[in-house]
DRENDO-1510 file (C-alpha; in Angstrom, 1 decimal, always signed):
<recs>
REC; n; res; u; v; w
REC; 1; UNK; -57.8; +11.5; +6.0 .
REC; 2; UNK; -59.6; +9.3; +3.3 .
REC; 3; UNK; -57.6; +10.0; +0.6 .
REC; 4; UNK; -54.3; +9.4; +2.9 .
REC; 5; UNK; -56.3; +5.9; +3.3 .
REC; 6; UNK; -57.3; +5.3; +0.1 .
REC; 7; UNK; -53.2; +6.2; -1.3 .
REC; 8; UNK; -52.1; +3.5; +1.4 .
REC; 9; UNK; -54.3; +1.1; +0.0 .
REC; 10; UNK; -53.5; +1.3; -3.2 .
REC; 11; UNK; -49.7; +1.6; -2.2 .
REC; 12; UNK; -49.8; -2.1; -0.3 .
REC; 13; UNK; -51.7; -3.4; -3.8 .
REC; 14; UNK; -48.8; -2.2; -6.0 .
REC; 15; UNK; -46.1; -3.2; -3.4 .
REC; 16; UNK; -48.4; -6.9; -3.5 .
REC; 17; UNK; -48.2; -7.4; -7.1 .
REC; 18; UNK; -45.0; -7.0; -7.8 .
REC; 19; UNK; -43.1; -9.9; -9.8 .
REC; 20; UNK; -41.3; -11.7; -6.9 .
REC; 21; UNK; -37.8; -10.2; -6.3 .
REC; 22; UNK; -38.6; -6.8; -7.7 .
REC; 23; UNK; -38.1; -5.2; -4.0 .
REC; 24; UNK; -34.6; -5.6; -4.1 .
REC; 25; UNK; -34.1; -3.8; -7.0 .
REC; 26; UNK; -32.3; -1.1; -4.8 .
REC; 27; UNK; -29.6; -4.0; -3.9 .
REC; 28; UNK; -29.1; -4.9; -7.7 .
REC; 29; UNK; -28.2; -1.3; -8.1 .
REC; 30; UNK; -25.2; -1.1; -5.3 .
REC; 31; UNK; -21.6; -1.4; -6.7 .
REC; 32; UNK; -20.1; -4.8; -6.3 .
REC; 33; UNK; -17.0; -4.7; -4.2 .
REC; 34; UNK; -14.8; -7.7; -3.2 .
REC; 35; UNK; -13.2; -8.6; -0.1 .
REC; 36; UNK; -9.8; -10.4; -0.2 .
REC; 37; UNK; -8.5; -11.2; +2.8 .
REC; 38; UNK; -4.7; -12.1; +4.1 .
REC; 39; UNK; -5.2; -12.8; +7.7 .
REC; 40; UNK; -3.6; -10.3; +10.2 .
REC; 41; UNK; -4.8; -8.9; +13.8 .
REC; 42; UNK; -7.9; -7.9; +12.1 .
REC; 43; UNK; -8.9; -12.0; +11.9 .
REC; 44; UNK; -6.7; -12.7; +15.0 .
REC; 45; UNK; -9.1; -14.9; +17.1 .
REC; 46; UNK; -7.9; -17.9; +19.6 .
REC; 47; UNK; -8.0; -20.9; +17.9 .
REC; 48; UNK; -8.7; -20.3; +14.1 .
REC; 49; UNK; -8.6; -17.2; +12.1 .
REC; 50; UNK; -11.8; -15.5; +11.1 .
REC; 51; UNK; -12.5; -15.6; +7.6 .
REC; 52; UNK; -13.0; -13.3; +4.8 .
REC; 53; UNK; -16.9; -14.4; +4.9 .
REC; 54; UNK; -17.3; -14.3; +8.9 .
REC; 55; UNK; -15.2; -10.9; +8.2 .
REC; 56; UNK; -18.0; -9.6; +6.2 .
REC; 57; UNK; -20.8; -10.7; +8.1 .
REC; 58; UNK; -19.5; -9.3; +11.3 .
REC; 59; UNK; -20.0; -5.4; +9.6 .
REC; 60; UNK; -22.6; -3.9; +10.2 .
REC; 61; UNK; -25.1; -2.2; +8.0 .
REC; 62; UNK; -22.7; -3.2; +4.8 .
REC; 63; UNK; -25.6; -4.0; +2.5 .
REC; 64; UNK; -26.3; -0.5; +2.7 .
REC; 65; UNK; -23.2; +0.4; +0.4 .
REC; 66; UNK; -22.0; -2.8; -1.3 .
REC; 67; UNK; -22.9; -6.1; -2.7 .
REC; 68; UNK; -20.3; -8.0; -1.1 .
REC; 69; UNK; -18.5; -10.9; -2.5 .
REC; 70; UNK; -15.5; -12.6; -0.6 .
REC; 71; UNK; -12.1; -14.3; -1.1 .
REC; 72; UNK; -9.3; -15.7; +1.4 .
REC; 73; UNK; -6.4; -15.7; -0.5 .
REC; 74; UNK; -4.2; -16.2; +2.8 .
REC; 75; UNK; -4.8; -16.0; +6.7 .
REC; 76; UNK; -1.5; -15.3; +8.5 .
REC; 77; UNK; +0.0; -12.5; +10.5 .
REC; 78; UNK; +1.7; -9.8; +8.3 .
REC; 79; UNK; +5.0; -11.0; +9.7 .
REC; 80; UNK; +4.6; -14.2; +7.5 .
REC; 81; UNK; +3.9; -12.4; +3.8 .
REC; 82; UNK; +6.5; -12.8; +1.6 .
REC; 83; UNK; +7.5; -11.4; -1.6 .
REC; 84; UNK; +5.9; -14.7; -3.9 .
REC; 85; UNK; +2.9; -13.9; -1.8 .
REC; 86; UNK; +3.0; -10.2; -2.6 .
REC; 87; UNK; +3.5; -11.0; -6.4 .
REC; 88; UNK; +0.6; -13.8; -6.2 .
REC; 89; UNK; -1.7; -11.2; -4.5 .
REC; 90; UNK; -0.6; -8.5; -7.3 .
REC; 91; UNK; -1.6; -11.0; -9.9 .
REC; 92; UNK; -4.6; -12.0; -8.5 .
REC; 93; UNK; -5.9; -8.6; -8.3 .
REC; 94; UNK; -5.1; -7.8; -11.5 .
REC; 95; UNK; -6.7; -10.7; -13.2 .
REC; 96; UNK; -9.7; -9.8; -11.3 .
REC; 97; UNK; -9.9; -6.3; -11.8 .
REC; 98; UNK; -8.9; -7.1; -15.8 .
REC; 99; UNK; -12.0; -10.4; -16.0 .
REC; 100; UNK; -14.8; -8.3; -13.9 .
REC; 101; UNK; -15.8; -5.0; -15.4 .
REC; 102; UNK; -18.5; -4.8; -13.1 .
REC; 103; UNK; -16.5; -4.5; -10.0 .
REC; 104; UNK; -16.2; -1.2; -8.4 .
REC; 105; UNK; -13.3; -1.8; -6.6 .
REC; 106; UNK; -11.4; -4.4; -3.9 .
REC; 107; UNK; -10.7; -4.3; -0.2 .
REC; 108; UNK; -7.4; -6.1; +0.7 .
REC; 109; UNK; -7.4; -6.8; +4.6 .
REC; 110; UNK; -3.5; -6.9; +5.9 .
REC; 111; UNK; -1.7; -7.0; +9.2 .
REC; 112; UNK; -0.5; -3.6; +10.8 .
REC; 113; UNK; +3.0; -4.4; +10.6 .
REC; 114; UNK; +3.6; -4.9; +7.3 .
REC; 115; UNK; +0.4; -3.2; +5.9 .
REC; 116; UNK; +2.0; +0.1; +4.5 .
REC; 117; UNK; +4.5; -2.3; +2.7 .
REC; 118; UNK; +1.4; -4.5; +1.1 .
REC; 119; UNK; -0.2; -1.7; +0.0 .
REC; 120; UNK; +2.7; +0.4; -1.3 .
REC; 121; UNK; +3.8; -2.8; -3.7 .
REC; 122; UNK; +0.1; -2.6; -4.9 .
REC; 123; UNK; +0.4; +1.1; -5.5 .
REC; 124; UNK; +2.9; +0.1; -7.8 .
REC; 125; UNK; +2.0; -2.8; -9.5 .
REC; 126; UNK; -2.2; -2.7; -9.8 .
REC; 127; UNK; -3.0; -1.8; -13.5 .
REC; 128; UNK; -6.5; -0.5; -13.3 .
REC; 129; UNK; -8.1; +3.0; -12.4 .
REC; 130; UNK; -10.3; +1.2; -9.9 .
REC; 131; UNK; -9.3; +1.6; -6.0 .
REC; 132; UNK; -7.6; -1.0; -3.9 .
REC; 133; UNK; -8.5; -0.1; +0.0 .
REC; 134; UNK; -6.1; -1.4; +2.4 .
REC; 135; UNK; -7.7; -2.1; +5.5 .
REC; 136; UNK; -6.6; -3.8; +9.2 .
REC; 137; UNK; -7.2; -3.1; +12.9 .
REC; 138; UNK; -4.6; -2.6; +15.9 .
REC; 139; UNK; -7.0; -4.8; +18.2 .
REC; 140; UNK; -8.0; -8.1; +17.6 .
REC; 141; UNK; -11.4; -9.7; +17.7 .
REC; 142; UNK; -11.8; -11.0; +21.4 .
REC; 143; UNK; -10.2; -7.6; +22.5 .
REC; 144; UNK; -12.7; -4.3; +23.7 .
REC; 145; UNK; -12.8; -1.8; +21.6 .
REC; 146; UNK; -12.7; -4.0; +18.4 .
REC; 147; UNK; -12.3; -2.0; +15.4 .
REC; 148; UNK; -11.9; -4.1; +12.6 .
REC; 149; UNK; -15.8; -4.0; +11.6 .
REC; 150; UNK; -16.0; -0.4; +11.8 .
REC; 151; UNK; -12.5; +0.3; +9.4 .
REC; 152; UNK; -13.9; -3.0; +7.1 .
REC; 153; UNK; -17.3; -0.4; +6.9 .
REC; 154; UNK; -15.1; +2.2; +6.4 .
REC; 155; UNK; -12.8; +0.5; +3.6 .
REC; 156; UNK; -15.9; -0.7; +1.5 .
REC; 157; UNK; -17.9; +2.8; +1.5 .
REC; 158; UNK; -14.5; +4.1; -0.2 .
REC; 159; UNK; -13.7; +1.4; -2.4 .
REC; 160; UNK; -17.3; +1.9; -3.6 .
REC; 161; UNK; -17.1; +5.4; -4.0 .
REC; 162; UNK; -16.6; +6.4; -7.9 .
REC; 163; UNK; -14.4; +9.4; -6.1 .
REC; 164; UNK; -11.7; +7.0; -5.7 .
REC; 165; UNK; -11.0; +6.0; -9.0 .
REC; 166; UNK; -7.6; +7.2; -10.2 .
REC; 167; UNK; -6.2; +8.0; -7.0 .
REC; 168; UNK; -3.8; +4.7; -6.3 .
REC; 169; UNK; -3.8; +2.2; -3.7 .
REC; 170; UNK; -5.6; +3.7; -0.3 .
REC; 171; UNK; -5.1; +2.8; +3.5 .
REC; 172; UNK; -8.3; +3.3; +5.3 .
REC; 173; UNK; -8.0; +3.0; +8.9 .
REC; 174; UNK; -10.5; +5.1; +11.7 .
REC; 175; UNK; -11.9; +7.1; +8.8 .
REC; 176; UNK; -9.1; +8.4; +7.2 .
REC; 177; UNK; -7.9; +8.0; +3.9 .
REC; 178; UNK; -4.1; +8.0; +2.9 .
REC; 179; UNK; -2.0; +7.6; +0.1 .
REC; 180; UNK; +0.0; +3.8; +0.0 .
REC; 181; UNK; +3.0; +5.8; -0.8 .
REC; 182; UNK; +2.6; +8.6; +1.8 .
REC; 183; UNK; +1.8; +6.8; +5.1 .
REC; 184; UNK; +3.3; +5.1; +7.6 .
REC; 185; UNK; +3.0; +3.1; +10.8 .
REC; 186; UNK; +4.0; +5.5; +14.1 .
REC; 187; UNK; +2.9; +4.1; +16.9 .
REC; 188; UNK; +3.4; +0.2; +18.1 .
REC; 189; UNK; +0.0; +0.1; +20.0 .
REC; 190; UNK; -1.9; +3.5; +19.4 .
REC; 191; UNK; -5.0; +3.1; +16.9 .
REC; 192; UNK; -4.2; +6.5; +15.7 .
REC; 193; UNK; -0.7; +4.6; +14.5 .
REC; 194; UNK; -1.5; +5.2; +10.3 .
REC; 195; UNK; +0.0; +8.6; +9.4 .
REC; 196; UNK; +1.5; +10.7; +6.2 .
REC; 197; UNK; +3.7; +12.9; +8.1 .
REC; 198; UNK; +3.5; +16.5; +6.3 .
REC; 199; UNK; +1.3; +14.9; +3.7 .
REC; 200; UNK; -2.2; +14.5; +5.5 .
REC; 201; UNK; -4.4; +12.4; +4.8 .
REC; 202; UNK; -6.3; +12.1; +1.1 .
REC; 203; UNK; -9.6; +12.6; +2.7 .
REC; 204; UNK; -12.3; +11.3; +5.8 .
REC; 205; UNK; -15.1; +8.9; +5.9 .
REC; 206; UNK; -17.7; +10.6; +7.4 .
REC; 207; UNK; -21.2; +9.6; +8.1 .
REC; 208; UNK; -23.0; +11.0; +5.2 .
REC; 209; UNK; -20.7; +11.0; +3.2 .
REC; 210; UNK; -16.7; +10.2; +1.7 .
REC; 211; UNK; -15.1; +13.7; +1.4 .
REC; 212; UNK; -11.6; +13.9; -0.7 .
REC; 213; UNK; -8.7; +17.0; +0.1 .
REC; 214; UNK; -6.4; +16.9; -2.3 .
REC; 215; UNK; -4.5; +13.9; -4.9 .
REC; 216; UNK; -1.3; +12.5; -4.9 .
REC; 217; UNK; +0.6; +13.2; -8.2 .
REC; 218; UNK; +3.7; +10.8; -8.3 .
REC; 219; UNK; +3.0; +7.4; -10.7 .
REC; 220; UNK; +1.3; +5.0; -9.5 .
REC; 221; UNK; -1.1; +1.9; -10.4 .
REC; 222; UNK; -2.0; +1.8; -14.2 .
REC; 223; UNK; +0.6; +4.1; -14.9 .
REC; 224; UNK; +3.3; +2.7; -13.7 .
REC; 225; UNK; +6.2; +0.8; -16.0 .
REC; 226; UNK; +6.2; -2.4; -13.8 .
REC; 227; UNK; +4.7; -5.4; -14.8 .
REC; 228; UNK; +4.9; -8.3; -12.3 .
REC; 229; UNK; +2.8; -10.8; -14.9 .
REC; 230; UNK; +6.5; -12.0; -15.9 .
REC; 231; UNK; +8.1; -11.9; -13.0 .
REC; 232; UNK; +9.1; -14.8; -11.1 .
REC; 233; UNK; +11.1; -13.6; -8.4 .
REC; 234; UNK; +11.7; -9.9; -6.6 .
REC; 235; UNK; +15.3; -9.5; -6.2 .
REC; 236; UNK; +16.9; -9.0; -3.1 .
REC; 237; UNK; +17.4; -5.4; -1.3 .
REC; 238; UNK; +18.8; -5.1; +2.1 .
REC; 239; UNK; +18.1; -2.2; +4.7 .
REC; 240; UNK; +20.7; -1.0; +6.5 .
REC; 241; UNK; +21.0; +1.9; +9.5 .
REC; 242; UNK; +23.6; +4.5; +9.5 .
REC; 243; UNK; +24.5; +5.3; +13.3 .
REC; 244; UNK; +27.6; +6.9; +15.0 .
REC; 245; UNK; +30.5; +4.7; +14.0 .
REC; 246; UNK; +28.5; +2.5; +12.0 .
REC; 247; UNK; +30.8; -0.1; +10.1 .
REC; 248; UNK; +31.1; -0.6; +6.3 .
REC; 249; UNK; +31.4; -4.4; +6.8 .
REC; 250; UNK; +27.7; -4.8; +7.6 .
REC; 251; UNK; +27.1; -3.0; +3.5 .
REC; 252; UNK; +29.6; -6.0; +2.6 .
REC; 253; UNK; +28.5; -8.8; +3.9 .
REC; 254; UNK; +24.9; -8.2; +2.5 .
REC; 255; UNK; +26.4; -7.8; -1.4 .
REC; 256; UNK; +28.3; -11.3; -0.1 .
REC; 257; UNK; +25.1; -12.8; +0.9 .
REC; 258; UNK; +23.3; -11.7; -2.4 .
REC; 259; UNK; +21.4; -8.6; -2.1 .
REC; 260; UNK; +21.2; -7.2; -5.6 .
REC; 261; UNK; +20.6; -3.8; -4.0 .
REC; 262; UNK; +20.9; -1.3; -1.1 .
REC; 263; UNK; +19.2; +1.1; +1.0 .
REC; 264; UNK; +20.6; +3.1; +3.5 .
REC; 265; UNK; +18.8; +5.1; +6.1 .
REC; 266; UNK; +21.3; +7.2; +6.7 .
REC; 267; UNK; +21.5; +10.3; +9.6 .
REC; 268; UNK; +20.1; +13.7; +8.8 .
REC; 269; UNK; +20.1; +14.4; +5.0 .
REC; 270; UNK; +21.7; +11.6; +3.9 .
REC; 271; UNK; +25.0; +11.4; +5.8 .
REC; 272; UNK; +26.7; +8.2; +6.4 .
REC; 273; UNK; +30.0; +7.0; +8.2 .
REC; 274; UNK; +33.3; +7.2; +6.5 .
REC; 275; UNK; +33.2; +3.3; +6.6 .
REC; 276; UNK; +29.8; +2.9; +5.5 .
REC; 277; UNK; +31.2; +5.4; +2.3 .
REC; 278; UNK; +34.1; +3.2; +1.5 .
REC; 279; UNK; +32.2; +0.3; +1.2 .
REC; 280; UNK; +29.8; +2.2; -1.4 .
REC; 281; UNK; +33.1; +1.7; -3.5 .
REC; 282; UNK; +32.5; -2.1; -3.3 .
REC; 283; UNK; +29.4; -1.9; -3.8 .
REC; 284; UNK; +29.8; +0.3; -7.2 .
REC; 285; UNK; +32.7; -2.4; -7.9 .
REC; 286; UNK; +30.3; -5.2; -8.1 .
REC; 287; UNK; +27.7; -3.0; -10.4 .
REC; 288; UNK; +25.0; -2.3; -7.2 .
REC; 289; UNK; +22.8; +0.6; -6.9 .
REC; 290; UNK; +22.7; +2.1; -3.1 .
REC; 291; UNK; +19.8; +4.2; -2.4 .
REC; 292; UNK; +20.3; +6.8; +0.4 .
REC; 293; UNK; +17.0; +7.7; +2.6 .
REC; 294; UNK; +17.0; +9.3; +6.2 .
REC; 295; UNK; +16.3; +7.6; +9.2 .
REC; 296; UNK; +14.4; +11.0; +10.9 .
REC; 297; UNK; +11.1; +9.6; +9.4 .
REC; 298; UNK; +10.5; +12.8; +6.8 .
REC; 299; UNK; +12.1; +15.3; +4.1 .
REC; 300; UNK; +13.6; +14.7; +1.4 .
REC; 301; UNK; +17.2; +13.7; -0.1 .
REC; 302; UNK; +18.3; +15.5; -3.1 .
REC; 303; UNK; +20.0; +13.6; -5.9 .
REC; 304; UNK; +24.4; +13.8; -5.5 .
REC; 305; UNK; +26.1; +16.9; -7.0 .
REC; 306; UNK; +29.5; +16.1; -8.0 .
REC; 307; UNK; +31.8; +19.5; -7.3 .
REC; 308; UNK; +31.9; +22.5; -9.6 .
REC; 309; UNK; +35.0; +23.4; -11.1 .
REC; 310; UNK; +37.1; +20.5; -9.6 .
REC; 311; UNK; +38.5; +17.9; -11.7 .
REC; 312; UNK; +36.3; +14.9; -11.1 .
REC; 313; UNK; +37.8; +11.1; -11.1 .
REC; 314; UNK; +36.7; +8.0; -12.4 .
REC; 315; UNK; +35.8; +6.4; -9.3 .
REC; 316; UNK; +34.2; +9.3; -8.2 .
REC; 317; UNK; +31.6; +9.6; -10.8 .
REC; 318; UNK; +31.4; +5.6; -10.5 .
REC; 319; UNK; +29.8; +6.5; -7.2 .
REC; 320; UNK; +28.0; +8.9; -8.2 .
REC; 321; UNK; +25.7; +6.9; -10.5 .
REC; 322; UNK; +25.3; +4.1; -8.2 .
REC; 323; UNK; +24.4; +6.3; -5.2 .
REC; 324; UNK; +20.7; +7.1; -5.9 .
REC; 325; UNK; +18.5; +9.5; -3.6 .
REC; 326; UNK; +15.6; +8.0; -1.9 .
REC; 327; UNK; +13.8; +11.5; -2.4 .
REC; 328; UNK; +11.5; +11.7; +0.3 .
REC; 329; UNK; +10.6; +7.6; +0.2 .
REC; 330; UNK; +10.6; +6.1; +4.0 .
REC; 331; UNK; +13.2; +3.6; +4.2 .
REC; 332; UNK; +10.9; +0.6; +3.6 .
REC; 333; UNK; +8.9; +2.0; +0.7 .
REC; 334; UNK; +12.4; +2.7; -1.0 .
REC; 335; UNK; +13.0; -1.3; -0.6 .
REC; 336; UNK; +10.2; -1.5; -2.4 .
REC; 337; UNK; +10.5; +0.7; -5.4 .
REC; 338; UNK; +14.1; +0.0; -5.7 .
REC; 339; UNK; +13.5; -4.2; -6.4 .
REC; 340; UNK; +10.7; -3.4; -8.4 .
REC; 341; UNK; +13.1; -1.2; -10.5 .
REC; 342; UNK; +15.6; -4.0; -10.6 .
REC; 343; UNK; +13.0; -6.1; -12.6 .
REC; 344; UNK; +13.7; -3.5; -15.0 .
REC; 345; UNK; +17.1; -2.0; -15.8 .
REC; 346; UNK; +20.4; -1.7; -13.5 .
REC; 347; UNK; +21.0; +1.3; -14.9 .
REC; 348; UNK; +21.5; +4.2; -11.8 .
REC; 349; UNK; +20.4; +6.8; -14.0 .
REC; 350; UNK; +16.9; +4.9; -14.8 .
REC; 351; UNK; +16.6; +4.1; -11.3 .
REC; 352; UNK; +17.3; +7.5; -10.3 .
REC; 353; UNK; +14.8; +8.5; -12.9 .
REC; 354; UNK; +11.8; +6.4; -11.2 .
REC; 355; UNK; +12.9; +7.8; -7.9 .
REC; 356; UNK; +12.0; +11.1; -8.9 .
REC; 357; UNK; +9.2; +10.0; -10.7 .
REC; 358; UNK; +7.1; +7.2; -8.0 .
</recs>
């Protein structure tokens, strides 16, 4: 019992003449990880948005896993991004990631509705090993059953976690980790609404600790061939719906109005109407690329095979390299791909080539 008093003693005297900030030696050791923040239902309050800082502060326990710095680079719903905004936010990340070595990684903070499109441009366009974590909440902050602390905890513990290195741009939402490129909104109100289909998730957040299943292997982030840094505008790409009896004129009036590209998401495995097909010849007239995706919210389209042993015409094999498969892209992640391909080449071929390959 004396020595146990005598080793407390001399404990307190150590811990007393220590060189004034020496206990939070532990904090200088955490990884640094940034919070910027875009608005969204996550900061959704009555009268003005939360901010990235009162975002922060409202976590709970985060100084256990992070030093935390913060930046508002926007604060409106998701509905109001744009594609300047989406190239500024590319940019700024990149800058960041390329001026601060010492950062472990970012957390981006997006509405639901558009989130999986944020995060899937990121995927694409980040140039750096380190993980972006896409974060957001269904609820907003005067609602029960507030969430958007709990994923923000969630979202930091992975971005700080030198697991996530090298494996793209990450959603994290009620501790699950998916792929930018894989998931997808699938429920309007449901917190359970951020799936990958047949993909699964990357991995969970549990309590003790971030546990990783499997990687994605398409392109993505530093090894991708995009590079926004020159870019000054996205062009424009236009989703249309194939349906029963769907009309071709719809395909033509958005080449009128300027779309520089197309995707359809067409019925089954790829099949449109016969009008929506004869306006593909317009389309191939005036030197567009037309990506075909399904509408059935998974599988794949194969690439066109033109016919064996048939004579094949001009204007069919016109078609054929303009009519590129989404592969197993959702509809709005093709968009995406597709005008970021456009900054690159017109070329179907190429374009088919990144298909296969992002």
């Amino acid at each position: 019992m004396r020595t146990q008093h005598r080793l407390w003693i001399t404990t307190l005297v150590w811990l007393l003449a220590l060189p004034a900030g020496a206990a939070s030696v532990q904090d200088t050791e955490l990884p640094t990880v940034r919070l910027v923040a875009t608005g969204g239902t996550i900061s959704n309050r009555p009268g003005e948005r939360l901010t990235a800082a009162e975002l922060a502060a409202a976590v709970p326990s985060l100084d256990r896993y992070a030093q935390v710095e913060t930046e508002q680079f926007a604060n409106v719903a998701s509905s109001a991004i744009t594609l300047d905004h989406w190239l500024e936010l590319a940019r700024r990340l990149n800058q960041l990631l390329y001026d601060r070595a010492d950062l472990a990684g970012i957390v981006v903070t997006s509405g639901t509705d558009t989130l999986e499109e944020t995060a899937y441009f990121l995927h694409l366009t980040i140039k750096s090993e380190r993980p972006i974590v896409v974060v957001g909440s269904m609820r907003s902050p005067e609602d029960p059953g507030y969430e958007g602390p709990a994923n923000l905890l969630q979202g930091f513990r992975v971005a700080a976690d030198p697991q996530s290195r090298g494996r793209g741009v990450l959603v994290v939402l009620n501790n699950e980790i998916n792929s930018a490129r894989e998931v997808s909104k699938t429920n309007a109100q449901r917190l359970q609404t951020f799936k990958s289909g047949a993909f699964g998730v990357l991995g969970v957040v549990d309590d003790d600790r971030i546990v990783y299943y499997r990687q994605t292997n398409r392109r993505h982030t530093h090894r991708t061939e995009f590079d926004i840094s020159t870019v000054d505008r996205l062009p424009r790409v236009d989703i249309l719906m194939t349906y029963l009896d769907a009309p071709g004129d719809l395909i033509r009036a958005a080449i009128d109005a300027g779309a520089e590209g197309l995707v359809i998401a067409a019925a089954g495995a790829g099949s449109t109407t016969p009008e929506q097909r004869d306006a593909f010849r317009h389309a191939v007239e005036t030197g567009l690329p037309v990506v075909i995706t399904t509408r059935t919210g998974g599988g794949r389209i194969p690439p066109p095979q033109l016919p064996r042993n048939q004579d094949v015409n001009l204007d069919d094999l016109r078609l054929s390299a303009n009519r590129i498969s989404g592969e197993d892209l959702a509809p709005l992640k093709a968009r995406i791909l597709l005008m970021l391909a456009l900054t690159e080449t017109r070329d179907g071929a190429e374009i088919q080539r990144m298909f296969g390959e992002y």
